[in-house]
N, C-alpha and C positions, 0 to 999 in steps of 0.2 A: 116355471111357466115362461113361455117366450113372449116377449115383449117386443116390439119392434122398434118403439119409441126410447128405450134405455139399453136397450141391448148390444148398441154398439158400444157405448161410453163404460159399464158393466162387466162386458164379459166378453173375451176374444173371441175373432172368426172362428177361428181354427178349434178352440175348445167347442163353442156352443155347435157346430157340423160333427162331434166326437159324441155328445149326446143328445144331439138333434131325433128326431122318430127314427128316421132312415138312420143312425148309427145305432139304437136301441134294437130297430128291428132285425140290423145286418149283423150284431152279435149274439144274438139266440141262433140266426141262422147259419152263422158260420160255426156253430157249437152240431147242430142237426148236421151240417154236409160232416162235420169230422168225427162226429157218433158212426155216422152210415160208414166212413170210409175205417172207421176202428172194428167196426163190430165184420168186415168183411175183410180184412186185413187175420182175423183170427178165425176167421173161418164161421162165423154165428150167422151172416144173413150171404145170402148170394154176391158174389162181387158185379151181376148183373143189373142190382137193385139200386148201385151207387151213380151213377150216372146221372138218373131221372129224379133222384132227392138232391144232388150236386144243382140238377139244373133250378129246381125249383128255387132255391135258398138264396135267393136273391132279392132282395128291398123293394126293388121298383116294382116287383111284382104284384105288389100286396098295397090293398085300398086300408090306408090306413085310418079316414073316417068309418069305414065300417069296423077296424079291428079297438076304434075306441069305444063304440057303442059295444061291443061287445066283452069286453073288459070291466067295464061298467058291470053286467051281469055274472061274468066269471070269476072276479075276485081277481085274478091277475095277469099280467100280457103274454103267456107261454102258451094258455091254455085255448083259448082263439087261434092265435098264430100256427098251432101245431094241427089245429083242425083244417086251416087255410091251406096247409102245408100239404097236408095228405090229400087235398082236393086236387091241387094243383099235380102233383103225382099222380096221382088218381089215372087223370084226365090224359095221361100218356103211357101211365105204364099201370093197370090193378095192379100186376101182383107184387110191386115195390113198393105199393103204398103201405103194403102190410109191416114192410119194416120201418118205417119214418116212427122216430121217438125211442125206439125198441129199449124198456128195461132204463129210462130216463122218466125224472118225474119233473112237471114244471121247474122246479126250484133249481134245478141243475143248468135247466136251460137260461134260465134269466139271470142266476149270479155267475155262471162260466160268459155269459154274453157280456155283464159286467165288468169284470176280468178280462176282458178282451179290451173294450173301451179306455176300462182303467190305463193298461200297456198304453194306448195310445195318447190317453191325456199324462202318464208319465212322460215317455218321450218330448212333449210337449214342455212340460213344464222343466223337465233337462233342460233342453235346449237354451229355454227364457232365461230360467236361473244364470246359468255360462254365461251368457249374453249379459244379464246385468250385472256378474258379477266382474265380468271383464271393465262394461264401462266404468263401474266404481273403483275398481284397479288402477286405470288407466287417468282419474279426475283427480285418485286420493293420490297419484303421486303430481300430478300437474299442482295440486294445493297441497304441496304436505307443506310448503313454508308460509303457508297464504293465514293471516293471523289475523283472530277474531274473537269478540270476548268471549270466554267459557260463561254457561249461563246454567245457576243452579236454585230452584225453584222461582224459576222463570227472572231473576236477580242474574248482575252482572257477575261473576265468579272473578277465577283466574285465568289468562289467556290461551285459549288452542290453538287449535289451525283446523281448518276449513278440510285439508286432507284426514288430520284424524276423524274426524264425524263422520266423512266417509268411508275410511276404513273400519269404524266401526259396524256401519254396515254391511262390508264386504265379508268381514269375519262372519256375520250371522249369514250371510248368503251362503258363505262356503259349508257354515256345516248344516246348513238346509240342504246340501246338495250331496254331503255325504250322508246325512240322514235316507235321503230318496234312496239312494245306490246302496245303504245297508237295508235295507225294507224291502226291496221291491222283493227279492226271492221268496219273501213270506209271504209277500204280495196275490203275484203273481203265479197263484196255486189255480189249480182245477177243482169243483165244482161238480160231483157224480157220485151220486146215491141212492137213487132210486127212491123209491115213496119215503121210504124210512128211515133210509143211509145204509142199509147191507147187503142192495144189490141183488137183492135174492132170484129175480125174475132173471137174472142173465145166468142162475146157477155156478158152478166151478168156473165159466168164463167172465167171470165178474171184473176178476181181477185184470188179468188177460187184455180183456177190453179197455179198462182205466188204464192202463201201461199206453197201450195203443192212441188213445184218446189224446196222453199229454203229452204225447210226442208229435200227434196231429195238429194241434194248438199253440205243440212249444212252449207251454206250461208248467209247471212244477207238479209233480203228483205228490200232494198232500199226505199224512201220516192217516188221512181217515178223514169222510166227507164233513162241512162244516155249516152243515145247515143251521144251527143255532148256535155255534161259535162262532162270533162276528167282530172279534179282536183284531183280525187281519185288517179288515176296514177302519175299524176305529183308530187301530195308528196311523194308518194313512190320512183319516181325516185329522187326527191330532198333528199330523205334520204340515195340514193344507193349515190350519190354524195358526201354526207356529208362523209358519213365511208367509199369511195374511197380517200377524202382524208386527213381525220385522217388517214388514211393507207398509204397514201404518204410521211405525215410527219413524221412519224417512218422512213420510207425507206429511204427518205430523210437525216435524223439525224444518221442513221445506217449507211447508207453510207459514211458520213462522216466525223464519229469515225473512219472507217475503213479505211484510206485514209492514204498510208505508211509513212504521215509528221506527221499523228496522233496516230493511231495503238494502238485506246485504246482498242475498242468492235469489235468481229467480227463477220459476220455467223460462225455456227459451220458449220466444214470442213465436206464433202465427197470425196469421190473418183469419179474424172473428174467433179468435180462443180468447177466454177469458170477459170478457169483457160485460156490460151491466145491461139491463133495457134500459133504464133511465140518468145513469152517468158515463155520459162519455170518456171520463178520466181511469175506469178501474180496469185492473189487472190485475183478475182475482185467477186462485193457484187453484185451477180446476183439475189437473192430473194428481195433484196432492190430494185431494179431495176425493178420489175415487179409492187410493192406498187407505183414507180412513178410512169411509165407509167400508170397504170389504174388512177392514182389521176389524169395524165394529159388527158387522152383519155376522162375520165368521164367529166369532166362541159358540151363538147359539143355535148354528146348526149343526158345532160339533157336540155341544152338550144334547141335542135330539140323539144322536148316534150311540152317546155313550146310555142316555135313558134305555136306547132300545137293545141294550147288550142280555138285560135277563129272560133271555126268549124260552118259552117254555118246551121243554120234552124235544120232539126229535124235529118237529118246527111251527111257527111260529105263527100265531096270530096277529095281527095288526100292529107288533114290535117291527116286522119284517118290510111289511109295506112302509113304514114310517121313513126307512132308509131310502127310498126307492126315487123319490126328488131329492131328497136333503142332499144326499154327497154329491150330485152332479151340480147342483146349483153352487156348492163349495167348490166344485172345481172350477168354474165358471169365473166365481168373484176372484180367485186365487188369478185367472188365467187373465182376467179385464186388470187388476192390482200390477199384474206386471209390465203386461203390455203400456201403460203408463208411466212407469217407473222405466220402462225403455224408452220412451219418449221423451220423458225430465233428464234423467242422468246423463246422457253425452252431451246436451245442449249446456246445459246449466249456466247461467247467465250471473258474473260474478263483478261483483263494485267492491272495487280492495281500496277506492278510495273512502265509499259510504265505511266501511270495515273499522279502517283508521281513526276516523272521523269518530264513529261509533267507540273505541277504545278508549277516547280524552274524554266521552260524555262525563263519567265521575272523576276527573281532573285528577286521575291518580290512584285512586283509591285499589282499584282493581290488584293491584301491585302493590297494598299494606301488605300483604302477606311475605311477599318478598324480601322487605326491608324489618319488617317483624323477625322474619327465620334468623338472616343476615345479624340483625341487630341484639338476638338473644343468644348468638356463639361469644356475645362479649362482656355481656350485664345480666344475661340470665332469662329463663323462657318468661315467666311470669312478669317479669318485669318492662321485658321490651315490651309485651305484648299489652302491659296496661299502657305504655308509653305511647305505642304507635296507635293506638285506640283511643287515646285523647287527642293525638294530633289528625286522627279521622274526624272526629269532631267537632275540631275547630275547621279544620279543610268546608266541611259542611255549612257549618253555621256560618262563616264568611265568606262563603262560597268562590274560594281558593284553591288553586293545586296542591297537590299533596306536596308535590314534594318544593313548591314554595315555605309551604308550613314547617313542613319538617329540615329547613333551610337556616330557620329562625330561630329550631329547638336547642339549645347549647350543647344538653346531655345527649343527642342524636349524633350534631356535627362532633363530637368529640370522638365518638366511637367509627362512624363513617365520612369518609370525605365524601366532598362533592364529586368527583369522579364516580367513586362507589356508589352516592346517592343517585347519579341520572343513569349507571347500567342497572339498577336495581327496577328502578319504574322505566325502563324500557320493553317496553310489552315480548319483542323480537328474544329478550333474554333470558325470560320465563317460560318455555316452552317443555322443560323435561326433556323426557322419552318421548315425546309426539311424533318424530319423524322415525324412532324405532319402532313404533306403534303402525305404521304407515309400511316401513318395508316388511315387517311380519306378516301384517296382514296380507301385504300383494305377496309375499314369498310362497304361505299356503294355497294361495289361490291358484300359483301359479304350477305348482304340485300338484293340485288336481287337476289344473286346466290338461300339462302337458299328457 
């Protein structure tokens, strides 16, 4: 349902104009002008009759309050429209109106019109994808040394870097974006069967005409119509879920750098973004906020989609209509999720001092495991490890540095010097594979991008 009050914050320009009425209605009609020009292409209706259904099939033609009052009555939007359709012909040419529809049953016309839309909210979210995944390329190597504590169940961990969290998500973008480009060909199938799916009313030209049809549309000709196989949809919407919420978990994690106990990363600022009706001070992570909601809105309208998978016999009652907002509003939150994550991600506003700052909070500690690993190559796993876990302890209770404590410990300094002790709790020296983590991920990306 369109909103005019959230629908900007929600759902991109560009998606909600793809399934806006005027795109719903101009992909049924661009399914009617390319029936008319298939079915005369193979010789079934006059090539004189193409013309005056070509001209009618056009959006602006058509009062679309009256075609929802009659939708209402009809049960679905093909079946109005195609009566709109023949009037409009009619009205210039009879005897072409006789072909408008020909050997098409609704349902061809409104999941091929789908499939058209679809194409287009694909290309769409191509585009975005590229685009964010390039910025997050382009951040996780600006931050592949920018170091920050690892945080695991919401606890200070062992140290990252600011680039890998990003290339973690650059990874899940990229294979969101081979995912789209392996699917789309199952996708992006034609929709033609007639009442029943066997074409019968076109006779031996059945076929003929389906050939003709998906070369009209530029579509895939299917193995056989799929009026109650609705698989093709459902992974599509299984993958609008997936990159809703890989888009979550960014928002998620964004949001809670930004969190004024954390105050490492932030959205980059505007004028009147973020901010409170009654506190002046806040700068709250409102583009993060929209990646959650759609990660949270998304699973259950793809689980509507997967309910409405056991459609009965050759098609479907009220299984069929179910789909009929659900996936476009999924495209929508999918398409407002990114448009925001394009907005955060090149800005990203970054305190590598709050970072540092942020890394001494537990005086050390973060880097026991370091001095643990280091110190059980010489006394043993077990043994360092109760060692260095008493002197976490007393670190705490005297609320000391670590590695003042372990300074004092005799059986420590025996095994490591002080030299070895201050690179051990140097955060910059625990980093792993982070930065290989960082060019892999921009290396794939950059495999796809070229």
């Amino acid at each position: 349902m369109s909103n005019q009050l959230f629908d900007r914050y929600f759902i991109s320009a560009a998606m909600a104009a793809v399934f806006s009425d005027t795109g719903r209605v101009q992909g049924m009609l661009d399914f009617e002008a390319a029936l008319a020009r298939a079915e005369a292409r193979v010789g079934l209706i006059p090539q004189s009759a193409v013309a005056p259904i070509e001209a009618a099939c056009r959006a602006e033609r058509y009062d679309f309050a009256e075609l929802a009052e009659a939708i209402a009555l009809a049960g679905n939007s093909a079946i109005p429209l195609v009566k709109a359709l023949g009037r409009q012909v009619a009205a210039v040419d009879p005897q072409a109106e006789r072909y408008v529809h020909l050997g098409a049953t609704s349902q061809d016309a409104m999941d091929t019109g789908l499939v058209l839309q679809l194409r287009q909210a694909c290309a769409l979210l191509d585009a975005d994808l590229a685009q964010l995944a390039e910025a997050l390329a382009q951040q996780a190597e600006r931050y592949a040394d920018c170091v920050l504590p690892g945080r695991t169940w919401l606890q200070h961990a062992t140290p990252v870097t600011l680039g890998m969290k990003l290339a973690g998500s650059l990874g899940a973008i990229t294979r969101h974006r081979q995912r789209l480009a392996e699917l789309k060909p199952r996708l992006l199938v034609l929709q033609f069967g007639g009442a029943a799916g066997t074409l019968a009313a076109l006779g031996e030209q059945g076929w003929a005409v389906s050939e003709a049809l998906a070369e009209e549309l530029q579509l895939v000709l299917p193995d056989q119509p799929w009026h109650t196989q609705r698989d093709r949809l459902v992974e599509f919407a299984s993958l609008l879920g997936l990159i809703a919420g890989s888009l979550g978990k960014l928002g998620r994690d964004l949001s809670l750098l930004m969190q004024t106990d954390v105050a490492e990363v932030f959205e980059p600022s505007a004028a009147g973004k973020g901010g409170s009706s009654t506190m002046p001070h806040k700068r709250n992570p409102v583009g993060a906020a929209v990646l959650i909601a759609a990660a949270t809105r998304a699973p259950g309208l793809v689980a509507t989609l997967f309910a409405a998978m056991p459609q009965e016999h050759e098609r479907s009652l009220g299984l069929w209509h179910a789909e009929w907002q659900t996936l476009p509003e999924l495209c929508g939150l999918v398409s407002g999720a990114l448009q925001q994550a394009l907005l955060a991600v090149p800005g990203l506003e970054v305190d590598t001092a709050r970072m540092r700052s942020n890394l001494e909070l537990t005086r050390g500690l973060l880097l026991a495991e370091a001095v643990s690993i280091a110190l059980a190559q010489r006394i043993g796993r077990d043994k360092a490890h109760h060692l260095i876990e008493q002197c976490c302890r007393q670190a705490i209770a005297e609320q000391r540095h670590l590695r003042e404590v372990l300074g004092e410990q005799a059986e420590v300094c025996v095994q490591l010097s002080a030299a070895e002790l201050d690179r051990l709790l140097d955060p910059g020296h625990y980093l792993g594979q982070a930065q290989r983590w960082v060019a892999r991920a921009v290396a794939e990306h950059r495999a796809l991008h070229s």
